[in-house]
N, CA, C and O atoms as CSV, one atom per row, in Angstrom:
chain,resi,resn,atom,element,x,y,z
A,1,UNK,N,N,-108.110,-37.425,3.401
A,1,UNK,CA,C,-106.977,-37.733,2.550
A,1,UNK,C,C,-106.877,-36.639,1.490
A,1,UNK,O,O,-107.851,-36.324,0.807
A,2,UNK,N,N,-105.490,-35.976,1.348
A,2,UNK,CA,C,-105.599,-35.424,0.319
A,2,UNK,C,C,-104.444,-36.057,-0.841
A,2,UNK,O,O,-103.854,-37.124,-0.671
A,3,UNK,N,N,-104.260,-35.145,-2.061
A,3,UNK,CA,C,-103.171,-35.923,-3.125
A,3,UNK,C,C,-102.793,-34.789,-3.850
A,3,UNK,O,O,-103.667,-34.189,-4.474
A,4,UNK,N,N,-101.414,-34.320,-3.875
A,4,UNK,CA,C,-100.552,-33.842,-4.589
A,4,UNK,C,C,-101.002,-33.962,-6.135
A,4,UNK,O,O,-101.397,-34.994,-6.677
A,5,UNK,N,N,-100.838,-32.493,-6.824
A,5,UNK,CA,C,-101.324,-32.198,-7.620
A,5,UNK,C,C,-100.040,-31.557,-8.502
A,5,UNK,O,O,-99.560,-30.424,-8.523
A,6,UNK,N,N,-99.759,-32.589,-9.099
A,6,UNK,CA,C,-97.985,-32.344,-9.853
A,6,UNK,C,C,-98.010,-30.747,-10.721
A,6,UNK,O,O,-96.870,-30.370,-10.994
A,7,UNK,N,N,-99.301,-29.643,-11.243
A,7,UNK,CA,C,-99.449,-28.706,-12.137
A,7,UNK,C,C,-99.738,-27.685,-11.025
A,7,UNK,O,O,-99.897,-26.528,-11.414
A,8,UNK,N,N,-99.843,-27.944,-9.573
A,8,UNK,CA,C,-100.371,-26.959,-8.403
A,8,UNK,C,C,-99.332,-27.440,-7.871
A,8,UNK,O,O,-98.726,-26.665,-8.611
A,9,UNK,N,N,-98.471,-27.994,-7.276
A,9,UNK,CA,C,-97.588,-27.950,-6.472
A,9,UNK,C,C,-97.597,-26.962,-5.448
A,9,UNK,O,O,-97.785,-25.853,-5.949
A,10,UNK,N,N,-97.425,-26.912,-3.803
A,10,UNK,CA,C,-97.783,-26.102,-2.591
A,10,UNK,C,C,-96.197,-25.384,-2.702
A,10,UNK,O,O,-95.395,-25.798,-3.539
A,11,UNK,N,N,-95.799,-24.053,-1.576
A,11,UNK,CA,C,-94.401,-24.320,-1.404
A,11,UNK,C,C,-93.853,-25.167,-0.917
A,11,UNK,O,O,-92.728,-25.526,-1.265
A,12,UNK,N,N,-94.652,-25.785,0.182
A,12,UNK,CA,C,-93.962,-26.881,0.858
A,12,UNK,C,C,-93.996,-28.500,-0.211
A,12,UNK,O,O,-94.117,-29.635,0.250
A,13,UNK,N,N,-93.948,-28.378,-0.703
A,13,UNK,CA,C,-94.219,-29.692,-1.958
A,13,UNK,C,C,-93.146,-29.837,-2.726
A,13,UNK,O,O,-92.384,-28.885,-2.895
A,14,UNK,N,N,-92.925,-31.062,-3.308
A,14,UNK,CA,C,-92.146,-31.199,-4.792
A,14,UNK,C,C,-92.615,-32.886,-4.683
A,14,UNK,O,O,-92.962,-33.599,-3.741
A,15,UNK,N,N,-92.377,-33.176,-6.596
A,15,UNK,CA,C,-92.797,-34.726,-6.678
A,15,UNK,C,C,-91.907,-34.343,-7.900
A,15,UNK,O,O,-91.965,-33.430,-8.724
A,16,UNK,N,N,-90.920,-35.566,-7.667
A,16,UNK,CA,C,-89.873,-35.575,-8.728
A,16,UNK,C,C,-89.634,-37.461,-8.660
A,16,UNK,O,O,-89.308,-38.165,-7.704
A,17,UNK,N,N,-90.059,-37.955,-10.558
A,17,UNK,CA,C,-89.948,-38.980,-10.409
A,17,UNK,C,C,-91.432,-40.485,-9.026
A,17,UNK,O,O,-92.645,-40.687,-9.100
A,18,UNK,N,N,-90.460,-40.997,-8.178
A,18,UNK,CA,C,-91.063,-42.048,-7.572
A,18,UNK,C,C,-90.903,-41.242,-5.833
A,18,UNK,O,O,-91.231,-41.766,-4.768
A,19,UNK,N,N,-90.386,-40.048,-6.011
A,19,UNK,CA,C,-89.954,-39.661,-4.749
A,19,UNK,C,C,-90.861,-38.214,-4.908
A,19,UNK,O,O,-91.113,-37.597,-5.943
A,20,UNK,N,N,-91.292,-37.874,-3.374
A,20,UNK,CA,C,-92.269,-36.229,-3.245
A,20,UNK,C,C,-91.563,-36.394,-1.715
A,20,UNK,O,O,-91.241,-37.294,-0.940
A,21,UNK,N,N,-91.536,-34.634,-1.821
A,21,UNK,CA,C,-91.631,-33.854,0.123
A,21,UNK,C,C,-92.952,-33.686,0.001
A,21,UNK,O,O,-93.549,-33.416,-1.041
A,22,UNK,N,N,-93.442,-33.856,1.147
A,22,UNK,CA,C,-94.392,-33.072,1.656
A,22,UNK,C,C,-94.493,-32.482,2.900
A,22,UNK,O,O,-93.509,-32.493,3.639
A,23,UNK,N,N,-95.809,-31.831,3.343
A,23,UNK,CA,C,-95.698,-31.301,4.869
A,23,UNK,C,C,-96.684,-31.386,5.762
A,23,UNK,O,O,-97.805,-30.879,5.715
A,24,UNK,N,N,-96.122,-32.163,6.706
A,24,UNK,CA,C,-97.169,-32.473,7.317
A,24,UNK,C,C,-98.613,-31.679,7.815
A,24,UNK,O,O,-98.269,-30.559,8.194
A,25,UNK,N,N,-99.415,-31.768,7.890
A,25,UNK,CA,C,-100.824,-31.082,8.290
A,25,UNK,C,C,-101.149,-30.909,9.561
A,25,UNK,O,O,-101.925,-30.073,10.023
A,26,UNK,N,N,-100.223,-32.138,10.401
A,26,UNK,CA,C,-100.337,-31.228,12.129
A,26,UNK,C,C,-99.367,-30.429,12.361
A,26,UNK,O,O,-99.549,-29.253,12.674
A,27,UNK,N,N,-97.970,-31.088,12.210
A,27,UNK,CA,C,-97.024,-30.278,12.850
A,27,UNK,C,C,-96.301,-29.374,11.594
A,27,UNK,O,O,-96.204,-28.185,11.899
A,28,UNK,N,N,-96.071,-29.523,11.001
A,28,UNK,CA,C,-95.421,-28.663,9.568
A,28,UNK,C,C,-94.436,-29.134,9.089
A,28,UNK,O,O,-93.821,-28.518,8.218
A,29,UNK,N,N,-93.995,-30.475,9.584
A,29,UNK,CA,C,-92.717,-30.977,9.093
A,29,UNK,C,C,-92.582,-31.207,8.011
A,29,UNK,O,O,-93.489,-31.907,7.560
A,30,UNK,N,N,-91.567,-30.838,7.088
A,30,UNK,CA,C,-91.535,-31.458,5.490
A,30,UNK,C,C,-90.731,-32.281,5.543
A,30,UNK,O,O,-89.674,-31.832,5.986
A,31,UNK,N,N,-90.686,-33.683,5.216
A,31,UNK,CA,C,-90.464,-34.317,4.792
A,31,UNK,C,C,-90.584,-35.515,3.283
A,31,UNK,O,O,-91.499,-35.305,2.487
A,32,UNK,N,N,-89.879,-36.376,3.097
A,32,UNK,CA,C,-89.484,-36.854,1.767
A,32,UNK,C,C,-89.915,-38.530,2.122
A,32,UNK,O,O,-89.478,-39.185,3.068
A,33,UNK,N,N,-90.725,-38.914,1.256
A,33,UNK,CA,C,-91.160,-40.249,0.838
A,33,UNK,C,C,-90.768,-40.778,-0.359
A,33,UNK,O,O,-90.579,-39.940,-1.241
A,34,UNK,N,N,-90.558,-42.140,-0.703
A,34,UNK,CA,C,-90.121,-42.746,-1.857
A,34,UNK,C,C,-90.898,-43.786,-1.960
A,34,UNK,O,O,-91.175,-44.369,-0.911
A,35,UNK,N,N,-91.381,-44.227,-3.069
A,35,UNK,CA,C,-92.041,-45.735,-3.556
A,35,UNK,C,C,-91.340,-46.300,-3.481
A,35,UNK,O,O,-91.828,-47.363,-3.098
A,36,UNK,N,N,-89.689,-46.470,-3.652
A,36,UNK,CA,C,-88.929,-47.435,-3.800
A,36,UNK,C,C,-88.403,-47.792,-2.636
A,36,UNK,O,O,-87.988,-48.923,-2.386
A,37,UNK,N,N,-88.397,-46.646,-1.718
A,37,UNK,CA,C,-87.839,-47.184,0.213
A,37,UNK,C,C,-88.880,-47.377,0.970
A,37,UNK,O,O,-88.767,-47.969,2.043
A,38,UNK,N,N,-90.545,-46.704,0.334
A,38,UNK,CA,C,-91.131,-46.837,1.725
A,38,UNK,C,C,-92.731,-47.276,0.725
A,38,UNK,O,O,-93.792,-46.741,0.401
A,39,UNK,N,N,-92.048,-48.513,0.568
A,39,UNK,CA,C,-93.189,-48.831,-0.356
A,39,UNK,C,C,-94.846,-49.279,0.338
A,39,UNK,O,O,-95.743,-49.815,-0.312
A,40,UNK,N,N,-94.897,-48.981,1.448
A,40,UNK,CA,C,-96.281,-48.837,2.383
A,40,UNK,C,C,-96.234,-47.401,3.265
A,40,UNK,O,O,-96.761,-47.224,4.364
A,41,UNK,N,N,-95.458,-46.425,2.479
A,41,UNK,CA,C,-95.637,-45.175,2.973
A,41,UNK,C,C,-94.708,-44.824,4.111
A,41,UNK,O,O,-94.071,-45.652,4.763
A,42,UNK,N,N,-94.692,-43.477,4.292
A,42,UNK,CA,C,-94.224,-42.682,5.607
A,42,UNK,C,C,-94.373,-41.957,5.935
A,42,UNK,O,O,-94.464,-40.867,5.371
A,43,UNK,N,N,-94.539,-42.410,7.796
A,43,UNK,CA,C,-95.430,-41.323,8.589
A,43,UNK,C,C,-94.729,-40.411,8.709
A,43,UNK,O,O,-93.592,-40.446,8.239
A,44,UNK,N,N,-95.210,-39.316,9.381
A,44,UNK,CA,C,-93.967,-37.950,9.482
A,44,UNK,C,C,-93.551,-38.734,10.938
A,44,UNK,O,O,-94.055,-39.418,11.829
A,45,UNK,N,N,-91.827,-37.924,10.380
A,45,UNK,CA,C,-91.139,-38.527,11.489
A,45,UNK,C,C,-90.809,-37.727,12.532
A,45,UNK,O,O,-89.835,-37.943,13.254
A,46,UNK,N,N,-91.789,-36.535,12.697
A,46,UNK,CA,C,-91.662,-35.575,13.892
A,46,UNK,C,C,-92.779,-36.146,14.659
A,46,UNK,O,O,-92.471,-36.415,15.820
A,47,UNK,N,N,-94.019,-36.410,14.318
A,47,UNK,CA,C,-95.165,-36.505,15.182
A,47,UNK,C,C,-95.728,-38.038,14.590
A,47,UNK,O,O,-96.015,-38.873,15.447
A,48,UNK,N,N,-95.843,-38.308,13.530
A,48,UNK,CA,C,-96.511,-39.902,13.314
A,48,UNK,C,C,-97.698,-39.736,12.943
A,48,UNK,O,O,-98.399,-40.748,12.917
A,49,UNK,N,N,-98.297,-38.453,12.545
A,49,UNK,CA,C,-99.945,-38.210,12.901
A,49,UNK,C,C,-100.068,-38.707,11.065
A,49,UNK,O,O,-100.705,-39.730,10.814
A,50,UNK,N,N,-99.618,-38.152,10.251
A,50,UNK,CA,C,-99.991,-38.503,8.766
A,50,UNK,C,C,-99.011,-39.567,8.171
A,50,UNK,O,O,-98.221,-40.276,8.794
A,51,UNK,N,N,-99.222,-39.522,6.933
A,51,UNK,CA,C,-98.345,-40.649,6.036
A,51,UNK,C,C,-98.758,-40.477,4.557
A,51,UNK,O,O,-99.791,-40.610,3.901
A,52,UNK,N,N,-97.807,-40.212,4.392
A,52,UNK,CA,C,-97.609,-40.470,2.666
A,52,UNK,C,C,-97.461,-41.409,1.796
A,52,UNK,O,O,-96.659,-42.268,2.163
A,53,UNK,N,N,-97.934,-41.578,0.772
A,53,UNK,CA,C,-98.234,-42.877,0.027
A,53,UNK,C,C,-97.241,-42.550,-1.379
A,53,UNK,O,O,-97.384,-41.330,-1.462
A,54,UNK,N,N,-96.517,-42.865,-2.280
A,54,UNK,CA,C,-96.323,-41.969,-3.660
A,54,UNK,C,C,-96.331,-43.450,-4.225
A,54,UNK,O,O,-95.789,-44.426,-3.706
A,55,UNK,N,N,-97.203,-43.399,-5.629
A,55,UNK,CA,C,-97.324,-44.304,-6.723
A,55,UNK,C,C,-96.993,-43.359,-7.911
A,55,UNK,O,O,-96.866,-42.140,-8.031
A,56,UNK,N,N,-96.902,-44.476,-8.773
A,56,UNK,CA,C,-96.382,-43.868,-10.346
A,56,UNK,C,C,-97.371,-43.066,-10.748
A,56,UNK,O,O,-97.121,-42.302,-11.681
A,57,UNK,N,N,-98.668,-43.055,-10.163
A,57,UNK,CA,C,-99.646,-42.156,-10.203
A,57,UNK,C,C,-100.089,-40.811,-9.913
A,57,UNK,O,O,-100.558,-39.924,-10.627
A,58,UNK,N,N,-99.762,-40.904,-8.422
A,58,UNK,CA,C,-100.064,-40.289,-7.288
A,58,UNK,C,C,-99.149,-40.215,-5.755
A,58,UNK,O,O,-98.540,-41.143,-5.221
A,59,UNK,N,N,-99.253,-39.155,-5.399
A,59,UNK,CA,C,-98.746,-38.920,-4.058
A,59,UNK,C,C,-100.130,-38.588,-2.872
A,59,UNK,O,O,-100.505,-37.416,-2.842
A,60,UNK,N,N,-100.678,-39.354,-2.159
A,60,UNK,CA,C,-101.670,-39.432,-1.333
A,60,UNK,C,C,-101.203,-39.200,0.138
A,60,UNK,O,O,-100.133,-39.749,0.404
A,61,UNK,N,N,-101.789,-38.498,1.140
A,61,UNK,CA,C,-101.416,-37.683,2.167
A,61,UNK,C,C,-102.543,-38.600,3.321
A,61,UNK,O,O,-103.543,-38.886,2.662
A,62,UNK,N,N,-102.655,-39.016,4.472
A,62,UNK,CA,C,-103.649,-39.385,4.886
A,62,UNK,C,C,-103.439,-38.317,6.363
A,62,UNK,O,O,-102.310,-37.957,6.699
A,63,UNK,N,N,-104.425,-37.989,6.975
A,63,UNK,CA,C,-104.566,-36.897,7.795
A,63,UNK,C,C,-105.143,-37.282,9.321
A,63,UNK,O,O,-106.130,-37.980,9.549
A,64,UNK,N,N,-104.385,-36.729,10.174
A,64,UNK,CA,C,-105.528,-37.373,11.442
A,64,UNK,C,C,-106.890,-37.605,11.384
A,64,UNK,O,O,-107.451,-36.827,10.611
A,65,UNK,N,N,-107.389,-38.148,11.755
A,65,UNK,CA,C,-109.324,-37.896,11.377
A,65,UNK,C,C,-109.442,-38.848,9.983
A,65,UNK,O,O,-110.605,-39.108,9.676
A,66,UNK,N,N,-108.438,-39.380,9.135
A,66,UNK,CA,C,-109.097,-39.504,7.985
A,66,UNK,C,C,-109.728,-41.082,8.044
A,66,UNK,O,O,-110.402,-41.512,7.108
């Protein structure tokens, strides 16, 4: 598992608010998660292999293998 780091931000990244892109770790897809639509996360919707979590806290990444 990894977690978005709002002061390091990747290129493939942004966390604005309750909503972050991220990119996936198998296939490279970037895609966009929300606390408020996908409030148990979302997998990437190219392959399914990861999933993103975003709290008022944190944006958490979970990875094949994890």
């Amino acid at each position: 598992m990894r977690y978005l780091d709002k002061a390091a931000l990747g290129h493939h990244e942004d966390w604005y608010g309750t909503n972050a892109a991220v990119s996936c770790s198998s296939c490279g897809k970037v895609f966009i998660v929300s606390a408020t639509l996908h409030r148990k996360g979302r997998k990437c919707p190219a392959c399914g292999l990861c999933t993103a979590i975003v709290t008022k806290q944190q944006v958490s990444i979970t990875e094949p293998g994890d």
